[in-house]
Kinemage of the C-alpha trace (Angstrom):
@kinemage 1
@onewidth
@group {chain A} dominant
@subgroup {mainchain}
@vectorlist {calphas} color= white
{ca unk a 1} P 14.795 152.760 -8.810
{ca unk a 2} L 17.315 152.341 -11.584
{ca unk a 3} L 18.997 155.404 -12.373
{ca unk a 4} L 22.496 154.389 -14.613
{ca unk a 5} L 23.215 152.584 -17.818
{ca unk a 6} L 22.722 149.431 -15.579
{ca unk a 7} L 20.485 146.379 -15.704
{ca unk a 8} L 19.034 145.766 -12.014
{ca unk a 9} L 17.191 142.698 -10.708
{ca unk a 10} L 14.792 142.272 -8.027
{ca unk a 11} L 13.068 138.831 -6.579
{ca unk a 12} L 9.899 138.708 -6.877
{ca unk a 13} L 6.573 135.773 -6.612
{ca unk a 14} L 3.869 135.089 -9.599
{ca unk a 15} L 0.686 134.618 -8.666
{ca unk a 16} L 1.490 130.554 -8.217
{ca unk a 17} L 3.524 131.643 -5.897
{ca unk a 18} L 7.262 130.784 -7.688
{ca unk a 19} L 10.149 132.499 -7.244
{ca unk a 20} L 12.019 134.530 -10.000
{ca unk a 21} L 13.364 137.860 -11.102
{ca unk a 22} L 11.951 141.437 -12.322
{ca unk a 23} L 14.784 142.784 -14.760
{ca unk a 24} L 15.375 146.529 -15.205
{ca unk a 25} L 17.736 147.805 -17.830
{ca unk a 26} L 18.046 151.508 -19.031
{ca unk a 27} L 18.304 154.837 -17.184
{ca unk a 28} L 20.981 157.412 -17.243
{ca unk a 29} L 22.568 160.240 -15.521
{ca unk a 30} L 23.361 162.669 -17.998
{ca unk a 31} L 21.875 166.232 -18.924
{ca unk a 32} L 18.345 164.795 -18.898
{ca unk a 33} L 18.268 162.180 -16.047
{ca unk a 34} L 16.337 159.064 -17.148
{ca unk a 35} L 14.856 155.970 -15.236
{ca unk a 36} L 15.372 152.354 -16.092
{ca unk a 37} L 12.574 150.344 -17.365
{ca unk a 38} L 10.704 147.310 -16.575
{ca unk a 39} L 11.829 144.195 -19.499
{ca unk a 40} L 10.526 141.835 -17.439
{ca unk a 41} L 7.928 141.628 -14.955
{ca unk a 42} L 8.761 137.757 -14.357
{ca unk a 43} L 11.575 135.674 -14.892
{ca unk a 44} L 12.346 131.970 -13.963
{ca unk a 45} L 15.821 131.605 -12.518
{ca unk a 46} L 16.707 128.830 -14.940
{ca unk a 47} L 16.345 131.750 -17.857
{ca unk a 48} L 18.053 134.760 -15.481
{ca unk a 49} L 21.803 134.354 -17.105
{ca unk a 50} L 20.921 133.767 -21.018
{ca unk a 51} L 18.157 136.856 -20.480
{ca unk a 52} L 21.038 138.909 -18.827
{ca unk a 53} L 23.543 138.285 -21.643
{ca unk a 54} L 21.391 138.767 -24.185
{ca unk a 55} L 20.853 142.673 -22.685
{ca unk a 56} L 24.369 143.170 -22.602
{ca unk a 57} L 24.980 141.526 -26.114
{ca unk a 58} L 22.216 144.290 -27.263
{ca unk a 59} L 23.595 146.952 -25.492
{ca unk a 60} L 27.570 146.468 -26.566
{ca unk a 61} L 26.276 146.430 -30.191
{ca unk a 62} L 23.694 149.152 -30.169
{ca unk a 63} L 24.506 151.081 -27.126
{ca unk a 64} L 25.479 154.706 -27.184
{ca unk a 65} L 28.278 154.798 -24.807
């Protein structure tokens, strides 16, 4: 469970039995305590860095911080 403004990954198998990642991103701990979603049910470890500086691109531009 993802509770801050984080981005969290877990390993996980497809159904074809590969290896990759589920990606979280989201939650907070403020007033009104919030859970970070699923982005990504699956994703190949050749795509894991781009995918996780492409959140943090989004989130330094758009991000209420």
């Amino acid at each position: 469970m993802l509770k801050a403004h984080d981005v969290g990954i877990q390993i996980v198998r497809n159904r074809a039995g590969e290896t990759g990642y589920q990606v979280l991103a989201g939650g907070g701990l403020g007033r009104t305590p919030m859970i970070g979603k699923t982005v990504r049910e699956f994703l190949p470890r050749n795509e894991l860095l781009a995918y996780l500086e492409a959140i943090l691109r989004v989130y330094n531009r758009y991000g209420r911080r």
